[in-house]
C-alpha positions as CSV (number, residue, x, y, z in Angstrom):
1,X,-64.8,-15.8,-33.7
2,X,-61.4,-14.6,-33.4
3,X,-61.9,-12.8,-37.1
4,X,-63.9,-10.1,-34.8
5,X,-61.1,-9.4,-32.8
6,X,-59.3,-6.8,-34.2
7,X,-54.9,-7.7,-34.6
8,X,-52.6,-5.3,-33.8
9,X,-48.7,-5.6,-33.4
10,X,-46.8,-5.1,-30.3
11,X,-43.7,-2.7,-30.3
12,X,-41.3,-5.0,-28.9
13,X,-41.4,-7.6,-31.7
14,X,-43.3,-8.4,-35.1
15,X,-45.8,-11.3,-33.3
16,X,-49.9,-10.0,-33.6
17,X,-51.3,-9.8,-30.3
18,X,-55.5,-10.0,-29.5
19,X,-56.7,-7.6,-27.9
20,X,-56.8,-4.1,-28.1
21,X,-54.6,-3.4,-24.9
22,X,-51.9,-5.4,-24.5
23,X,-51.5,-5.0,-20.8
24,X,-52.5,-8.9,-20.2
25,X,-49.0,-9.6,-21.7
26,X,-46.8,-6.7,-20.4
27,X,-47.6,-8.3,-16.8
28,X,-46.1,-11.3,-17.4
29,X,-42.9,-10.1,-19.4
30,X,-41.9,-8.7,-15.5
31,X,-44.2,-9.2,-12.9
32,X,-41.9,-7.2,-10.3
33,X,-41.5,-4.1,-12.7
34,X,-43.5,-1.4,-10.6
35,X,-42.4,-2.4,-7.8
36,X,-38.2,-2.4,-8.1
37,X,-39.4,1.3,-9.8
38,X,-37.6,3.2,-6.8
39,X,-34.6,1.1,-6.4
40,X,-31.6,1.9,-8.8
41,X,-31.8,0.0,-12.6
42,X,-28.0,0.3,-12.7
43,X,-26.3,-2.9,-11.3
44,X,-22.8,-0.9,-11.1
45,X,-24.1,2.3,-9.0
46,X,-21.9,1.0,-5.9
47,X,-18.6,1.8,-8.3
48,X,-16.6,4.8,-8.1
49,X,-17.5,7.2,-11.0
50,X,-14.1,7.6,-12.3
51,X,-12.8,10.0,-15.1
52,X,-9.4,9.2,-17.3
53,X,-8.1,12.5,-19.2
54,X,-4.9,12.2,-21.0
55,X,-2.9,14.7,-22.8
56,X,0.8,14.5,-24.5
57,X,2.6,13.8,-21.1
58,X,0.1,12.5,-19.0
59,X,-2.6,10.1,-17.9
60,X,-4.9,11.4,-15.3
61,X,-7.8,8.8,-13.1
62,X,-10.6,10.8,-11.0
63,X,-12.3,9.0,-9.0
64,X,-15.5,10.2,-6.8
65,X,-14.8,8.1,-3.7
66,X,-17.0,10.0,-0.6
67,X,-17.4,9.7,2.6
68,X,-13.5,7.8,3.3
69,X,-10.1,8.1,4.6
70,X,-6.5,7.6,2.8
71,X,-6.3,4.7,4.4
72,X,-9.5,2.7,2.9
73,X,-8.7,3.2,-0.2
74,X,-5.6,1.3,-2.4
75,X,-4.7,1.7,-6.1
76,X,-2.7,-1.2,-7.4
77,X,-1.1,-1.9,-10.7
78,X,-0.8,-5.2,-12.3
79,X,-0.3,-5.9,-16.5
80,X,-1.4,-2.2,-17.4
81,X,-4.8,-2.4,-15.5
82,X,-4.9,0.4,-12.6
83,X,-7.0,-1.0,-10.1
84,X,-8.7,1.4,-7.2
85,X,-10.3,-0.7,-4.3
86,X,-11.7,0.6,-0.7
87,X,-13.4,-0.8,1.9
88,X,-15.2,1.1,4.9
89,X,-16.8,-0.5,8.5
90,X,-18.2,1.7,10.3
91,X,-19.8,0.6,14.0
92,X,-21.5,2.6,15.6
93,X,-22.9,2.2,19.1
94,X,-25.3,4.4,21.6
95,X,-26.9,3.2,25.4
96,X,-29.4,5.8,27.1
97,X,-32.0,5.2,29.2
98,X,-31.7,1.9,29.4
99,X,-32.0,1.0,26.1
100,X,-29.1,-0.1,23.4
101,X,-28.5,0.8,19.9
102,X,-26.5,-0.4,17.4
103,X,-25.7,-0.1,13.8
104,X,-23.0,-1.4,11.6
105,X,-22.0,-1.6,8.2
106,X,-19.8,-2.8,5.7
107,X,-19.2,-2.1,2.1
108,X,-16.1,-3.1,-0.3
109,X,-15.4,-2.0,-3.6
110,X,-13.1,-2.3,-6.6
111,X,-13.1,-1.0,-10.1
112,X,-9.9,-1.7,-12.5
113,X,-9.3,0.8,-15.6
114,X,-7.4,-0.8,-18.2
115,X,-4.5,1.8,-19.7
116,X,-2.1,-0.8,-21.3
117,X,2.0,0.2,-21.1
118,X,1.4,3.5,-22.1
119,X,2.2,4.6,-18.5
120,X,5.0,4.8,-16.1
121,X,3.1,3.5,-13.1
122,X,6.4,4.1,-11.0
123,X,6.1,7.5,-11.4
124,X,2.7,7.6,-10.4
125,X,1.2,10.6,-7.9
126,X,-2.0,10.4,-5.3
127,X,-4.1,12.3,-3.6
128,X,-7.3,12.1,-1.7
129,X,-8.9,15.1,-1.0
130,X,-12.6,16.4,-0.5
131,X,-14.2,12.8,-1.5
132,X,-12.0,13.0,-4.9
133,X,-8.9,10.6,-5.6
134,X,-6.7,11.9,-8.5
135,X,-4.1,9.8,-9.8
136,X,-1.5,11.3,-12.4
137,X,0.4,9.1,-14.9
138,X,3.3,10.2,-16.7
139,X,3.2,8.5,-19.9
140,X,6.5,6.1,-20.8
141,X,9.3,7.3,-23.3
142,X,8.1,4.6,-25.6
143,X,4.4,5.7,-25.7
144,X,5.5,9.7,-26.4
145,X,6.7,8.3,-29.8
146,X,4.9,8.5,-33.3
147,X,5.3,5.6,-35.4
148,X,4.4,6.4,-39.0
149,X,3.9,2.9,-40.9
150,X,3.8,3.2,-44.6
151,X,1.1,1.6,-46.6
152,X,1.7,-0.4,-50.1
C-alpha cells in the first residue's frame, strides 16, 4: 500500500516523507512555534546595542542605553575587556479613592567588548547623554606602531 503514496523530500534534511503535506511533522519539530510568534527570537535583545569605531588614534564604544541616569550605569576595565553594566529600579506608587497601586521593576545588564592592549584605558573619556554612552579610547604608544615581519 504505501507504493500509492506518492514520496517527496522535506527541505530541512534528505529523509522521504508520506504524505503530500508535511504539516503532520512540522507540528511536532516545535509545538509552541505560533505561539512565541510575537515575542522577540533574539535571546540577547535586553543588551545594549553598542558600536566600536577605531581610527589611527582612537577607539571609540557607543552604546544605546535609554531611559537611565549617570549613575546606573558603570564601565569597568579588566585584561583588555571593556565592560558596560547598568542596573535600574524603579517603584512607583499611587492611592486615590481608596484604592492602592503599585508597580515595580527591576532590570540589570552587562555586556563586555573585548579590545585587547591596544588601548590606554587610563586615558579613557565618558559621557552619557540623550540615552547614548560614548566612550573614547586613545590607543597605546605600542599599538600606534607598524611592525613589518619579513617572510623566507
Amino acid at each position: 500500500m504505501t507504493s500509492l503514496i506518492p514520496w517527496r523530500v522535506k527541505r530541512d534534511d534528505a529523509a522521504p516523507v508520506l504524505w503530500n503535506d508535511d504539516w503532520f511533522d512540522r507540528v511536532w519539530e516545535n509545538p509552541f512555534k505560533h505561539f512565541l510568534a510575537p515575542f522577540p527570537n533574539d535571546r540577547f535583545s535586553h543588551l545594549p546595542k553598542v558600536d566600536v569605531t577605531e581610527d589611527k588614534s582612537s577607539v571609540t564604544v557607543r552604546a544605546e542605553i535609554p531611559g537611565m541616569t549617570e549613575k546606573d550605569i558603570g564601565c569597568t576595565w579588566n585584561d583588555g575587556i571593556l565592560r558596560i553594566h547598568g542596573e535600574k529600579k524603579n517603584d512607583h506608587e499611587e492611592k486615590k479613592n481608596g484604592r492602592r497601586y503599585r508597580e515595580c521593576s527591576y532590570g540589570y545588564f552587562s555586556r563586555d567588548i573585548p579590545l585587547g592592549d591596544t588601548v590606554d584605558w587610563k586615558k579613557a573619556a565618558a559621557k552619557y547623554r540623550n540615552g547614548v554612552l560614548t566612550i573614547k579610547l586613545p590607543k597605546a604608544e605600542s599599538a600606534k606602531k607598524t611592525i613589518t615581519v619579513k617572510i623566507n
